[in-house]
PDB file of N, CA, C and O in Angstrom:
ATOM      1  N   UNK A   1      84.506   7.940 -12.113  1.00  0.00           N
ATOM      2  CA  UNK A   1      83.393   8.057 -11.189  1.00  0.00           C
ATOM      3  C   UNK A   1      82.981   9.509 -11.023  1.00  0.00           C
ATOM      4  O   UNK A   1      81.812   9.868 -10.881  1.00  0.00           O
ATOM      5  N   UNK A   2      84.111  10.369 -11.055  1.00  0.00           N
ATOM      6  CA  UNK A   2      83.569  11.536 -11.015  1.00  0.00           C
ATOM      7  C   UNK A   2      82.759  12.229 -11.847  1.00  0.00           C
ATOM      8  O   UNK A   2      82.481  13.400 -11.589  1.00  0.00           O
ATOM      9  N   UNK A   3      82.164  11.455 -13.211  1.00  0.00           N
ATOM     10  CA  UNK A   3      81.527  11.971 -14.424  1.00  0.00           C
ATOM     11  C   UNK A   3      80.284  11.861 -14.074  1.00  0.00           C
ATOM     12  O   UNK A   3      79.365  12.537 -14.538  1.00  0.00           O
ATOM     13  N   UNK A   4      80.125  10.408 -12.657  1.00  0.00           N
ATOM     14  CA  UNK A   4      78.601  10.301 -12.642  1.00  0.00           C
ATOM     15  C   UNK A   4      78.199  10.679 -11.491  1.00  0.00           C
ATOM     16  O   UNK A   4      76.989  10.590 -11.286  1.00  0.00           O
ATOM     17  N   UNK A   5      78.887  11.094 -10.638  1.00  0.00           N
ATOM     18  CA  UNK A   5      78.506  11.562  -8.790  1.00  0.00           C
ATOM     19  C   UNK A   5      77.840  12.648  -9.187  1.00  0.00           C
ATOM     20  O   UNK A   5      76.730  12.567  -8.660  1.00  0.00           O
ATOM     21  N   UNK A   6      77.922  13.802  -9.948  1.00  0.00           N
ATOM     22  CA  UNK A   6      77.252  14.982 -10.426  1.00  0.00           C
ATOM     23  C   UNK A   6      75.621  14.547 -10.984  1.00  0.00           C
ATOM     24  O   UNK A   6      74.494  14.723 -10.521  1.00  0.00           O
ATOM     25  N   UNK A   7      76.021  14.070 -11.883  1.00  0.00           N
ATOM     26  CA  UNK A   7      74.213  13.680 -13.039  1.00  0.00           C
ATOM     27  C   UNK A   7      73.751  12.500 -12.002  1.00  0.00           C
ATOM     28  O   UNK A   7      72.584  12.173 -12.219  1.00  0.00           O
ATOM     29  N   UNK A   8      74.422  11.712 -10.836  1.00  0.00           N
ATOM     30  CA  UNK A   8      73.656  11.001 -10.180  1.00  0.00           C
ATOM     31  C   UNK A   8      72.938  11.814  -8.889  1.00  0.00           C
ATOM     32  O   UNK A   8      71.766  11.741  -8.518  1.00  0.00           O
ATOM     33  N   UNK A   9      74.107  12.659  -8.300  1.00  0.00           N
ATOM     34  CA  UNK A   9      73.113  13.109  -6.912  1.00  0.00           C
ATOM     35  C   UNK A   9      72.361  14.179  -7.719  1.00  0.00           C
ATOM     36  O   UNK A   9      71.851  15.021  -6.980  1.00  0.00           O
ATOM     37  N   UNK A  10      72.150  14.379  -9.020  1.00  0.00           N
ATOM     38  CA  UNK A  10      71.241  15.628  -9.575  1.00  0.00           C
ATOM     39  C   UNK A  10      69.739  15.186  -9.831  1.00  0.00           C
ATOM     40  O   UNK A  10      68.768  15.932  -9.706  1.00  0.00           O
ATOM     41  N   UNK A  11      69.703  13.796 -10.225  1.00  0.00           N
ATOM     42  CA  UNK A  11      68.661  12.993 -10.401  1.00  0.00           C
ATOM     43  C   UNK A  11      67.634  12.514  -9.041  1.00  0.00           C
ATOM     44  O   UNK A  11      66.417  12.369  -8.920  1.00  0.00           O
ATOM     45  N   UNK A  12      68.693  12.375  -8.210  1.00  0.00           N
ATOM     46  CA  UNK A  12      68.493  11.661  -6.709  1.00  0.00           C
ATOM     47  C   UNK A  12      67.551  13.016  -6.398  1.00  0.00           C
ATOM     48  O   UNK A  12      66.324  13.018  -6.489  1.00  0.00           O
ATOM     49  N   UNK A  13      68.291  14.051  -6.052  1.00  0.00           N
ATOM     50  CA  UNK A  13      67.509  15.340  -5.617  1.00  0.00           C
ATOM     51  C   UNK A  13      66.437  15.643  -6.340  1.00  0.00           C
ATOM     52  O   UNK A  13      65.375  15.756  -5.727  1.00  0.00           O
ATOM     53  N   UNK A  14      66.450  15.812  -7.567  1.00  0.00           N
ATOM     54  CA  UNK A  14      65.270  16.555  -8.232  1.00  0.00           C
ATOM     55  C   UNK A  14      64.073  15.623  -8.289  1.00  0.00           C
ATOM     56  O   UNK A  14      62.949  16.114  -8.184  1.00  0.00           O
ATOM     57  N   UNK A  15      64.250  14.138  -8.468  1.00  0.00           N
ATOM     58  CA  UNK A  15      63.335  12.738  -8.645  1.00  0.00           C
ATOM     59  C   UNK A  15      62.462  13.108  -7.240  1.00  0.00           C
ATOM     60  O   UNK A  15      61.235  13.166  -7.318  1.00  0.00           O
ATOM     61  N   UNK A  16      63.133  13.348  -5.988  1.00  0.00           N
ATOM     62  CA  UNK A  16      62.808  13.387  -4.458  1.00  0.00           C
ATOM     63  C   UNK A  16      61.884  14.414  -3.966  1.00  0.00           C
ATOM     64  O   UNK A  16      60.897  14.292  -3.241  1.00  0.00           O
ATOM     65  N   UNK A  17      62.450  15.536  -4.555  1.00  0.00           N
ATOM     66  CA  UNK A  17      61.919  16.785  -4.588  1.00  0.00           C
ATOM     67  C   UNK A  17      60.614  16.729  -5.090  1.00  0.00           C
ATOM     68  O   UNK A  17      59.625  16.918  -4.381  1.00  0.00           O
ATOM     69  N   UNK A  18      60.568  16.440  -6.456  1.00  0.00           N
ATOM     70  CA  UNK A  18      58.969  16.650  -7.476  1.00  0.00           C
ATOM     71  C   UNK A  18      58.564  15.598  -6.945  1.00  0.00           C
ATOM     72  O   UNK A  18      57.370  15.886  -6.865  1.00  0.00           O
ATOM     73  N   UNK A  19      58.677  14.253  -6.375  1.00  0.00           N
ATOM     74  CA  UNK A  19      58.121  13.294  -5.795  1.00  0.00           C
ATOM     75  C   UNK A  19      57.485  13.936  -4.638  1.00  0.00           C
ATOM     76  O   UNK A  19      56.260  14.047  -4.584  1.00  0.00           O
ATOM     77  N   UNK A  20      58.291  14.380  -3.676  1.00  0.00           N
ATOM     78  CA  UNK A  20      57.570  14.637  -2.747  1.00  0.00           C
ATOM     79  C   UNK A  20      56.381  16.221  -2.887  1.00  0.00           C
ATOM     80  O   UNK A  20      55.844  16.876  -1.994  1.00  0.00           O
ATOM     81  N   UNK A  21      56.355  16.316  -3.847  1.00  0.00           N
ATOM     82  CA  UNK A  21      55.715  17.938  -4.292  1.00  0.00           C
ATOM     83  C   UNK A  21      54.405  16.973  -4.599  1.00  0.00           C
ATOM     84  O   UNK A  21      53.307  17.254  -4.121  1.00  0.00           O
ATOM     85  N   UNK A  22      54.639  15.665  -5.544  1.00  0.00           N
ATOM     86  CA  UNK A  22      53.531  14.815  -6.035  1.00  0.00           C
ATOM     87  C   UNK A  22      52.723  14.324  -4.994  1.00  0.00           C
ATOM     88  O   UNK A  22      51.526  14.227  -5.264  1.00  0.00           O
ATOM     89  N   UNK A  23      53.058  14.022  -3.970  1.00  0.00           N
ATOM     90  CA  UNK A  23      52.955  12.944  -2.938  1.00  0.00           C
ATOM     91  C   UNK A  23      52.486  14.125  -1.664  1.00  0.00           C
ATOM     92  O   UNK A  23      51.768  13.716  -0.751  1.00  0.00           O
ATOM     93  N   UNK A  24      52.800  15.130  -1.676  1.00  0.00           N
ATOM     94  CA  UNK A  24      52.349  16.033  -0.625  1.00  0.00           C
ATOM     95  C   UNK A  24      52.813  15.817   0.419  1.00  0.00           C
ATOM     96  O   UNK A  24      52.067  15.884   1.396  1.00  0.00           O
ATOM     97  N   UNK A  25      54.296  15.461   0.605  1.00  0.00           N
ATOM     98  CA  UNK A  25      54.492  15.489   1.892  1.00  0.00           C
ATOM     99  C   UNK A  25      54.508  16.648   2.679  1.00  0.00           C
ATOM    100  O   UNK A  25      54.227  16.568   3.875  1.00  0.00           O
ATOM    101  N   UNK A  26      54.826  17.799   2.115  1.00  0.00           N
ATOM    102  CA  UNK A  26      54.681  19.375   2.917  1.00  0.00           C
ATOM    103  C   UNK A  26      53.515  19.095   3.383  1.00  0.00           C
ATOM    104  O   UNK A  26      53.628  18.459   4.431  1.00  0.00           O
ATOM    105  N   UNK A  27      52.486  19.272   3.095  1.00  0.00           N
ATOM    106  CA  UNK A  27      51.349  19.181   4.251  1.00  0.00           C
ATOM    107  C   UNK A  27      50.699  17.666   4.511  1.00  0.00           C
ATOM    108  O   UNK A  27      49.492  17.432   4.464  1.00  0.00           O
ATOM    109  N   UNK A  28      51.724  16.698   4.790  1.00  0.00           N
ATOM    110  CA  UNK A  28      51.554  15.922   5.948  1.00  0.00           C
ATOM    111  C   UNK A  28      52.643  15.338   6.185  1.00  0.00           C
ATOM    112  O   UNK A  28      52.940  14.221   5.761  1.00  0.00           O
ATOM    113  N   UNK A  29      53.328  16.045   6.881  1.00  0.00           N
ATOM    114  CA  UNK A  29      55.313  15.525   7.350  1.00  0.00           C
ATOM    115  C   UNK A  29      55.045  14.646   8.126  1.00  0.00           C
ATOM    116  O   UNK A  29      56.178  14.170   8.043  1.00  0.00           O
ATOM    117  N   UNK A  30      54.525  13.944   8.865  1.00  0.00           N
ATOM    118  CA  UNK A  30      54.711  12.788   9.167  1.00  0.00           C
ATOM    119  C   UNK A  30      54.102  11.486   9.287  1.00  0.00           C
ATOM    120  O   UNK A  30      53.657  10.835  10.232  1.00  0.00           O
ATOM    121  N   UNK A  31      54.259  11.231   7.574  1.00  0.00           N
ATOM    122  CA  UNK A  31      53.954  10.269   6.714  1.00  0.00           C
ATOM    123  C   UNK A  31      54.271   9.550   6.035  1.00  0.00           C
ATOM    124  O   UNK A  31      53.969   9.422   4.848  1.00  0.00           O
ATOM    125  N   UNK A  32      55.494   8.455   7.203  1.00  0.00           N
ATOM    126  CA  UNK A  32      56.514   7.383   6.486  1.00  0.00           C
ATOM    127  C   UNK A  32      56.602   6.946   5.527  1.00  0.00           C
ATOM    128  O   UNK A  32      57.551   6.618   4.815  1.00  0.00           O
ATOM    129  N   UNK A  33      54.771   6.893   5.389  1.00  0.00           N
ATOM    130  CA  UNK A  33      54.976   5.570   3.892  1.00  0.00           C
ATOM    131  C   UNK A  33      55.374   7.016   2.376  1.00  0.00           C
ATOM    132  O   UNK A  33      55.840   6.752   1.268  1.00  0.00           O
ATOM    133  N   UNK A  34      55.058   8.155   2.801  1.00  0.00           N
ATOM    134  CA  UNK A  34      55.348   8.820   1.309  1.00  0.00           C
ATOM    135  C   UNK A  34      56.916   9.231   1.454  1.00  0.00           C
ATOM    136  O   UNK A  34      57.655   8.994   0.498  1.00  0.00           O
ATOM    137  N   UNK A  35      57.399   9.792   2.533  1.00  0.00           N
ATOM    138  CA  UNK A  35      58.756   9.727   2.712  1.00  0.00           C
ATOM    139  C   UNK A  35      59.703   8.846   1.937  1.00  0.00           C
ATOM    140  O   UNK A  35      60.555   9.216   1.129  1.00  0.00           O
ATOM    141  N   UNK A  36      59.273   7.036   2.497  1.00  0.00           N
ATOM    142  CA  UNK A  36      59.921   5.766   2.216  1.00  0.00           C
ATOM    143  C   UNK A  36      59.359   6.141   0.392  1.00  0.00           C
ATOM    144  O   UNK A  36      59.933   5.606  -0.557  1.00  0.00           O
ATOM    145  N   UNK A  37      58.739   6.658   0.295  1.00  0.00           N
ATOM    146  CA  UNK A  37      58.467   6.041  -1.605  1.00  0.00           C
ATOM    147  C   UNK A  37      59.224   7.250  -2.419  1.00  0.00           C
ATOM    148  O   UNK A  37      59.848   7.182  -3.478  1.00  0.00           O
ATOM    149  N   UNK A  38      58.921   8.562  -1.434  1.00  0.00           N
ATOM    150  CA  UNK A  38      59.743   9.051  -1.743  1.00  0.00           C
ATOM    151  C   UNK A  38      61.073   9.030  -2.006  1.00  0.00           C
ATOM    152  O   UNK A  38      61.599   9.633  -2.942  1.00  0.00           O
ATOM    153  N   UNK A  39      61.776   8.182  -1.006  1.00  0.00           N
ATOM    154  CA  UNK A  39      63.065   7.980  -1.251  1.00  0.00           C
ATOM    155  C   UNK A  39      63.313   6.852  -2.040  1.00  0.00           C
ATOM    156  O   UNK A  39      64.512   6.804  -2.314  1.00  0.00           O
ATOM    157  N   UNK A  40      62.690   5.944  -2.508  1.00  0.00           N
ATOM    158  CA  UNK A  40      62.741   5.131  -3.697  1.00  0.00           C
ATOM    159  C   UNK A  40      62.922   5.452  -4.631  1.00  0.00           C
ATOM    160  O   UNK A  40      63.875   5.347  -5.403  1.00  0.00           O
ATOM    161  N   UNK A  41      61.854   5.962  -4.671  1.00  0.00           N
ATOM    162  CA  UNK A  41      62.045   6.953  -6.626  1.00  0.00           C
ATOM    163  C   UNK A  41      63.274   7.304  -6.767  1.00  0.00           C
ATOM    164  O   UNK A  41      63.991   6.933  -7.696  1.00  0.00           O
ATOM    165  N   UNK A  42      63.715   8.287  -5.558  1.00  0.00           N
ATOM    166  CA  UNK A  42      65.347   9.067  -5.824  1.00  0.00           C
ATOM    167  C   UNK A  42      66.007   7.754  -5.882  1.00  0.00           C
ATOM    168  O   UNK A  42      66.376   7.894  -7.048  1.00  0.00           O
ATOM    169  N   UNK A  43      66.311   6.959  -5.666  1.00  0.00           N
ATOM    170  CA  UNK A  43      67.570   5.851  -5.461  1.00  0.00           C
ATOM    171  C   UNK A  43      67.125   4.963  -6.779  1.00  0.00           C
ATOM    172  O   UNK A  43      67.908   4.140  -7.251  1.00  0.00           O
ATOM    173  N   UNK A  44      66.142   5.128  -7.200  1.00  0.00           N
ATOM    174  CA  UNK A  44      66.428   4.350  -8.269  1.00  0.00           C
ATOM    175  C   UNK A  44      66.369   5.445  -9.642  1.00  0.00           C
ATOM    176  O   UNK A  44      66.182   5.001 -10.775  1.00  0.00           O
ATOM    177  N   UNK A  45      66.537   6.785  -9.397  1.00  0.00           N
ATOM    178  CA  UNK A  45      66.717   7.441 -10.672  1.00  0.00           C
ATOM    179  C   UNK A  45      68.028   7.743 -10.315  1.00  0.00           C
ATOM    180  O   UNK A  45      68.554   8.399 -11.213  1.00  0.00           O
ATOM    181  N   UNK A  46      69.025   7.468  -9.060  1.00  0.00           N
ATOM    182  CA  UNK A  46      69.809   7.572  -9.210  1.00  0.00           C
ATOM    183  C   UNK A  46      70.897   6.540  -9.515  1.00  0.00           C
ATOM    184  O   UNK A  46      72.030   6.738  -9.955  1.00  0.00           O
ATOM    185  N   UNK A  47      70.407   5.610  -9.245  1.00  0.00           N
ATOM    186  CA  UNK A  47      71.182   4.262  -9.806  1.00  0.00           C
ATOM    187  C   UNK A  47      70.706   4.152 -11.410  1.00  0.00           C
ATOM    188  O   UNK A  47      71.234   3.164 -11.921  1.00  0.00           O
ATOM    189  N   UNK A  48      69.981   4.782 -12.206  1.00  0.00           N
ATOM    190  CA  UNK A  48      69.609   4.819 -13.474  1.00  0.00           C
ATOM    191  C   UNK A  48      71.389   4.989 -13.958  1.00  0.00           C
ATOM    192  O   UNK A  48      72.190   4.159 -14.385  1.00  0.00           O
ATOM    193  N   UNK A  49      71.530   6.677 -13.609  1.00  0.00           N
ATOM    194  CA  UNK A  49      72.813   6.798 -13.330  1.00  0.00           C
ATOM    195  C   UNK A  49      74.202   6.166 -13.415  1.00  0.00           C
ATOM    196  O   UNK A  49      75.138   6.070 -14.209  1.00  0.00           O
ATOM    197  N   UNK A  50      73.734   5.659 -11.778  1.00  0.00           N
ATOM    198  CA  UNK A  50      75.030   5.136 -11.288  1.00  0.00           C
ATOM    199  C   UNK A  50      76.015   4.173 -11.627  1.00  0.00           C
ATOM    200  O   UNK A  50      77.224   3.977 -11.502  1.00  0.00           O
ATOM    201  N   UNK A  51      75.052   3.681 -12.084  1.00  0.00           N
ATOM    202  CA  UNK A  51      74.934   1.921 -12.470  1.00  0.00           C
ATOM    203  C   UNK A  51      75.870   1.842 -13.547  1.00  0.00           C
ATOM    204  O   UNK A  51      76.942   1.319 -13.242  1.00  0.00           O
ATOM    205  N   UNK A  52      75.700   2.351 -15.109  1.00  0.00           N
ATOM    206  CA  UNK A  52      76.308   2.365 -16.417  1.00  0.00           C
ATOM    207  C   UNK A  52      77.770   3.062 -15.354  1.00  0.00           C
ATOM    208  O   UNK A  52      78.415   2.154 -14.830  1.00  0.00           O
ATOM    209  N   UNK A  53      78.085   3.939 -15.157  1.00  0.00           N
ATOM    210  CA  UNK A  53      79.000   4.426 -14.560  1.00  0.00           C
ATOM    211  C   UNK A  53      79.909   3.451 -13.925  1.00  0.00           C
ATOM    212  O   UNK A  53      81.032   3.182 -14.352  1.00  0.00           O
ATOM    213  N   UNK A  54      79.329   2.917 -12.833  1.00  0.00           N
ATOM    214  CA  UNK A  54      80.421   2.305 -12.211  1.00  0.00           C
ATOM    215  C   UNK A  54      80.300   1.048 -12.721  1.00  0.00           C
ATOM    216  O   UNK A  54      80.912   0.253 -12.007  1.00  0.00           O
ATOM    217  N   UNK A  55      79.553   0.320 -14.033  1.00  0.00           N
ATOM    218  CA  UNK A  55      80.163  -1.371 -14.756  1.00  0.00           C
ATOM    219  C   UNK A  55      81.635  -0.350 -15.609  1.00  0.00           C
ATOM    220  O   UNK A  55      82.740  -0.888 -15.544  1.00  0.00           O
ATOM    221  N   UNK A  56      81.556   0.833 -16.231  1.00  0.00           N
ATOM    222  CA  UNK A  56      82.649   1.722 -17.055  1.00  0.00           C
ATOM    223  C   UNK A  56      83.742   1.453 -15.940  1.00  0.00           C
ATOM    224  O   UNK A  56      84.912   1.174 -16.201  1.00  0.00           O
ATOM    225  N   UNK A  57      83.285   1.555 -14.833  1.00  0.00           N
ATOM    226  CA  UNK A  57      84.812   2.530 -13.944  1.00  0.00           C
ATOM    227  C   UNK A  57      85.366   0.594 -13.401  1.00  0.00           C
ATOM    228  O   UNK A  57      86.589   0.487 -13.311  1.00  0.00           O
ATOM    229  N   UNK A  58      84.791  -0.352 -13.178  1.00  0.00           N
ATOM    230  CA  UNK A  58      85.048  -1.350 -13.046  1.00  0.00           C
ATOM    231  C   UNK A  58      85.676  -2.231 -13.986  1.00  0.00           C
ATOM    232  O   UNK A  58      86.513  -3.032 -13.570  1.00  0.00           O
ATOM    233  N   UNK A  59      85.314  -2.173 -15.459  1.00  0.00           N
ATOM    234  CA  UNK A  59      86.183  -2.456 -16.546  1.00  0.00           C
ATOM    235  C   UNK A  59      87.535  -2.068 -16.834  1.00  0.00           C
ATOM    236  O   UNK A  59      88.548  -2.723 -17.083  1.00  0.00           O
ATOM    237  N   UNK A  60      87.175  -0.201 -16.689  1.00  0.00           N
ATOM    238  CA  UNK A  60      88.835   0.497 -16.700  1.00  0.00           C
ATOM    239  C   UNK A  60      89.364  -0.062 -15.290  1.00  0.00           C
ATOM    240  O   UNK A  60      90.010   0.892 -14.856  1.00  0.00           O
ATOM    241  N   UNK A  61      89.415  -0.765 -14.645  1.00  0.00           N
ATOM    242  CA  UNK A  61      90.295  -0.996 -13.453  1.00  0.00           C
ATOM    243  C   UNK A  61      90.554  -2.441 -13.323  1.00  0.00           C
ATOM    244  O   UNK A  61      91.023  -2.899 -12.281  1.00  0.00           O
ATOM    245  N   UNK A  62      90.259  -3.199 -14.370  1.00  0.00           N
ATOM    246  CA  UNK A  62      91.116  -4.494 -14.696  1.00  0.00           C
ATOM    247  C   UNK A  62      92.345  -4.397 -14.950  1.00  0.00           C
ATOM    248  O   UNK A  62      92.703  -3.337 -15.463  1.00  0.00           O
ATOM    249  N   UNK A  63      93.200  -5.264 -14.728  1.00  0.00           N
ATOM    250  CA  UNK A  63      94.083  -5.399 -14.277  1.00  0.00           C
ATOM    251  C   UNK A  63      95.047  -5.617 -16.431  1.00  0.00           C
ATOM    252  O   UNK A  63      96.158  -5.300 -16.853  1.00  0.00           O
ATOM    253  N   UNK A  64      93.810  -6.286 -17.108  1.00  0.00           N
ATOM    254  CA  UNK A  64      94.333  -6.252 -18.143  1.00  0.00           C
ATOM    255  C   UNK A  64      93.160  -5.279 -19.403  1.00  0.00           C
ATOM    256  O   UNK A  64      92.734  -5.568 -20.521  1.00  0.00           O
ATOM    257  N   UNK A  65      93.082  -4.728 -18.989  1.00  0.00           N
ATOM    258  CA  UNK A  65      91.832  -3.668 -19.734  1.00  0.00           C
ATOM    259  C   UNK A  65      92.343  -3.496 -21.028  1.00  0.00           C
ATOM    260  O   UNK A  65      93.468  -3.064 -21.279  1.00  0.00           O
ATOM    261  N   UNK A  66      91.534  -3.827 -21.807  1.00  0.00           N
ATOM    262  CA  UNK A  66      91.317  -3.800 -23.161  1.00  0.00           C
ATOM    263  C   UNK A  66      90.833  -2.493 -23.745  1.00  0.00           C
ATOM    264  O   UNK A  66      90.494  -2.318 -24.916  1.00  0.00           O
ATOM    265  N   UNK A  67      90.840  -2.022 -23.233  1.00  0.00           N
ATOM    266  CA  UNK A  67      90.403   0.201 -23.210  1.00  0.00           C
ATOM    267  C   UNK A  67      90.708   0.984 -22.983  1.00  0.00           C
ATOM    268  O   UNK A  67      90.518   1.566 -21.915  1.00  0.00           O
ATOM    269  N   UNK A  68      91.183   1.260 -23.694  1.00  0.00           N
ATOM    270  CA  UNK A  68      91.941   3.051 -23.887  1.00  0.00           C
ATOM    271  C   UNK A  68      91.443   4.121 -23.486  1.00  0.00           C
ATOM    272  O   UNK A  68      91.682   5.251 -23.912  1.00  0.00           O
ATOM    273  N   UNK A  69      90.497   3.708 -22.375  1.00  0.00           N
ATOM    274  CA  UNK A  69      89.424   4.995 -21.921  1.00  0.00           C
ATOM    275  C   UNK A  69      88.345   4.839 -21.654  1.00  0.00           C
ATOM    276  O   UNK A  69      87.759   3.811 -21.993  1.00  0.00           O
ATOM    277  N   UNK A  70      87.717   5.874 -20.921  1.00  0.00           N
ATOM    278  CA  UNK A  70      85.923   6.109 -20.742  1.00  0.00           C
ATOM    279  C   UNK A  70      85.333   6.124 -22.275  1.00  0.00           C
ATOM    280  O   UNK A  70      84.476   5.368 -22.732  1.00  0.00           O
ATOM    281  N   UNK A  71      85.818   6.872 -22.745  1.00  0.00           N
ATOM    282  CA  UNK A  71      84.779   6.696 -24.151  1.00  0.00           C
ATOM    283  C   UNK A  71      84.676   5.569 -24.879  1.00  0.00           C
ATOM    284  O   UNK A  71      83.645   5.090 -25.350  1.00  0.00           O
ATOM    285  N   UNK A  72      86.189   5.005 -24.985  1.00  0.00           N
ATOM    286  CA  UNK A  72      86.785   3.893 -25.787  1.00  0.00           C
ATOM    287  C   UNK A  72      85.956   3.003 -24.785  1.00  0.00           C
ATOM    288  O   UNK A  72      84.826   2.901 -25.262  1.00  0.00           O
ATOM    289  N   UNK A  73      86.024   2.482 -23.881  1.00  0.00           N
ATOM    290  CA  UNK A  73      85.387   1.336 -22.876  1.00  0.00           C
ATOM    291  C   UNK A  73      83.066   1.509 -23.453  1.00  0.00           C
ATOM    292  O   UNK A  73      82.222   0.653 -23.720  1.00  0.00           O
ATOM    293  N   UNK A  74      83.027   2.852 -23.377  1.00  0.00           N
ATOM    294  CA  UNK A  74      81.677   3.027 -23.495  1.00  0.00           C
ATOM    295  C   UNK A  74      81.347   2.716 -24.909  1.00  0.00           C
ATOM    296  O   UNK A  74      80.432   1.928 -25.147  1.00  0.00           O
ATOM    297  N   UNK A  75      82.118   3.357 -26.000  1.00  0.00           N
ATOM    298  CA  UNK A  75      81.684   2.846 -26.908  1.00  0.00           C
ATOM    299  C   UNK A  75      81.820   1.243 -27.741  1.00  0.00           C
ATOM    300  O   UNK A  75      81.224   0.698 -28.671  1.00  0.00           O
ATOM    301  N   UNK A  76      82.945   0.883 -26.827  1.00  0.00           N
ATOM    302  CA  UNK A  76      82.879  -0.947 -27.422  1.00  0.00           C
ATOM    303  C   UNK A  76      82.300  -1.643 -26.846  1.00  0.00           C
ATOM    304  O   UNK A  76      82.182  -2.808 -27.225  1.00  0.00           O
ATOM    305  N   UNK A  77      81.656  -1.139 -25.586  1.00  0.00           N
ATOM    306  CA  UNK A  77      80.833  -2.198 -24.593  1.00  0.00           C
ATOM    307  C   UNK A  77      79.134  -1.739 -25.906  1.00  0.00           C
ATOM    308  O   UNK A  77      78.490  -2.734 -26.238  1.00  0.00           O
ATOM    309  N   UNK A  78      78.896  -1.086 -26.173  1.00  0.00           N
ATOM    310  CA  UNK A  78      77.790  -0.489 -26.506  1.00  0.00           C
ATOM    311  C   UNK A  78      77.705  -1.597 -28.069  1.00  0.00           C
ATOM    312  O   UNK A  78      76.952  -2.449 -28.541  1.00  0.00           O
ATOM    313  N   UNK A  79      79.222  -0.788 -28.474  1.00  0.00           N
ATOM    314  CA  UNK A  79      78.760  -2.016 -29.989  1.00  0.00           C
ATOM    315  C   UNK A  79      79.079  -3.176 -29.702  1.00  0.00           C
ATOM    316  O   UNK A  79      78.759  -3.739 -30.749  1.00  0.00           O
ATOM    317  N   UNK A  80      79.475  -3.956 -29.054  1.00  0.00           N
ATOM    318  CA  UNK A  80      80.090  -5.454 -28.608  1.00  0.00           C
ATOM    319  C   UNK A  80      78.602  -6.145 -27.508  1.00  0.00           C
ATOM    320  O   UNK A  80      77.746  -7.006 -27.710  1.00  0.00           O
ATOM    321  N   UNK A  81      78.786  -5.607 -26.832  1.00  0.00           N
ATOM    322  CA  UNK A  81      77.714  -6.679 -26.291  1.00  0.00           C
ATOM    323  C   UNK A  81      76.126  -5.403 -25.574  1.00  0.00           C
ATOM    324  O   UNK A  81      75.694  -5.614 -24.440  1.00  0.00           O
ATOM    325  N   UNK A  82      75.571  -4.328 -26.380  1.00  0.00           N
ATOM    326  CA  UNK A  82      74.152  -3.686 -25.970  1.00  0.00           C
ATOM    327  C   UNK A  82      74.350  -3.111 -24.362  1.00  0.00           C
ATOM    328  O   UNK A  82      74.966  -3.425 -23.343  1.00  0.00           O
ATOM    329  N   UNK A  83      73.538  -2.206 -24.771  1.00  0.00           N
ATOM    330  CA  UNK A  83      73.124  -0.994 -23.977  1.00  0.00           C
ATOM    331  C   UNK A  83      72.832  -2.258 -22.531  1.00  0.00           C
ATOM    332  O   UNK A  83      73.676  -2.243 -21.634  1.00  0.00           O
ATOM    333  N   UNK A  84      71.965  -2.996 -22.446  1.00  0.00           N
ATOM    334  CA  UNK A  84      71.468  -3.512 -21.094  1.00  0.00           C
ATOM    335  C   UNK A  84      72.584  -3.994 -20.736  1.00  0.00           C
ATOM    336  O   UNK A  84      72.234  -4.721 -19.806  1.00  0.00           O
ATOM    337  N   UNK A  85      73.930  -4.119 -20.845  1.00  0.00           N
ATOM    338  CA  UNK A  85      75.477  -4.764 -20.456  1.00  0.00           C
ATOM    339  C   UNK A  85      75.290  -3.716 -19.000  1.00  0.00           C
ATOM    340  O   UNK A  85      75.154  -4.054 -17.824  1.00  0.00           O
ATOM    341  N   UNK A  86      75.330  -2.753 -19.435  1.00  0.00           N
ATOM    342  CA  UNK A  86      75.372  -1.417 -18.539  1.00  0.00           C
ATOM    343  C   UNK A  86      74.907  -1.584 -17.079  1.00  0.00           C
ATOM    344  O   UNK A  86      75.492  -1.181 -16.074  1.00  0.00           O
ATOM    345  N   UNK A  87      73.553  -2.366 -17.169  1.00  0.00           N
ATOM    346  CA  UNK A  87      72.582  -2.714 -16.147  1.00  0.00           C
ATOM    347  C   UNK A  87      72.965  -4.120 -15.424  1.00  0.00           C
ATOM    348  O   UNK A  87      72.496  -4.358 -14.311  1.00  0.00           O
ATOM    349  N   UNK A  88      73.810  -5.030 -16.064  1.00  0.00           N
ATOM    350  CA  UNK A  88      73.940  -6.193 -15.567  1.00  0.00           C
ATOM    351  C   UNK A  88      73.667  -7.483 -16.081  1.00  0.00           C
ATOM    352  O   UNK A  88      74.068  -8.581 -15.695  1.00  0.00           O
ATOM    353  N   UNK A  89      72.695  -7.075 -17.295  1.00  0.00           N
ATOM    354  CA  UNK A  89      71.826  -8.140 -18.285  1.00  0.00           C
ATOM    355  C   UNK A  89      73.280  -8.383 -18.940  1.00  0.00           C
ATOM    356  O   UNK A  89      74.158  -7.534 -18.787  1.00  0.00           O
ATOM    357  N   UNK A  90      73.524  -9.627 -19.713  1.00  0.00           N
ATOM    358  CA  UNK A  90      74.116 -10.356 -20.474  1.00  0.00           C
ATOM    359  C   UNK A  90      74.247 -10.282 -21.667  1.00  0.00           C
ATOM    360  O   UNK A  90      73.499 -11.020 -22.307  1.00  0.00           O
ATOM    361  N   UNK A  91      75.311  -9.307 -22.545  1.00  0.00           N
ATOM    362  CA  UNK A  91      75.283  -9.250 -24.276  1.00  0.00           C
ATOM    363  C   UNK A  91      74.943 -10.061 -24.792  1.00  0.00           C
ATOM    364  O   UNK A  91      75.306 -11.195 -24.480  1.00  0.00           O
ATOM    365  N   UNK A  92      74.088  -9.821 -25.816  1.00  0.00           N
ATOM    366  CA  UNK A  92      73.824 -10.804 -27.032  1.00  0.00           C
ATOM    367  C   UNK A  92      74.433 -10.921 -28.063  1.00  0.00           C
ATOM    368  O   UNK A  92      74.076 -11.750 -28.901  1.00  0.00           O
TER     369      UNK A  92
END
C-alpha cells in the first residue's frame, strides 16, 4: 500500500488544484457546486490509482497466495486474466 498512498494523494492534489484553476474557484469561493466537482475529479484520479493497488495488496494477503510478490502478483494478474481485473471487471 505504501507504493500507492504517494502516486495516489499526488494525483488527488494536482487533479484538484488545475481543476479548480479550470473552474475558477479563486474568484468565486463560495461556489459549492465547483468545489463538489472539484472534489470529484480528485477522487476519481485518485482511485485511478488506488484501486489497481489495493485488488495487488488484497491478493498478497490471502491466506493461500499464489505470489511471490508485488511484481510477481502484478505481472500474472496482467497476463492471466487483463488489465480491467485491476478495476473490478472480470478476466477473460
Amino acid at each position: 500500500m505504501g507504493l500507492g498512498v504517494g502516486p495516489a494523494h499526488a494525483a488527488y492534489f494536482s487533479i484538484y488544484e488545475i481543476s479548480k484553476r479550470l473552474l475558477l474557484i479563486e474568484d468565486h469561493l463560495n461556489n459549492p457546486a465547483a468545489h463538489a466537482t472539484t472534489g470529484i475529479f480528485a477522487t476519481v484520479a485518485s482511485d485511478v490509482v488506488f484501486t489497481p493497488m489495493d485488488t495487488v495488496k488484497q491478493r498478497l494477503q490471502m491466506g493461500s497466495s499464489p505470489y511471490k510478490g508485488f511484481i510477481d502478483c502484478v505481472r500474472r494478474v496482467l497476463k492471466e486474466e487483463g488489465f480491467w481485473v485491476f478495476y473490478g471487471a472480470s478476466g477473460g
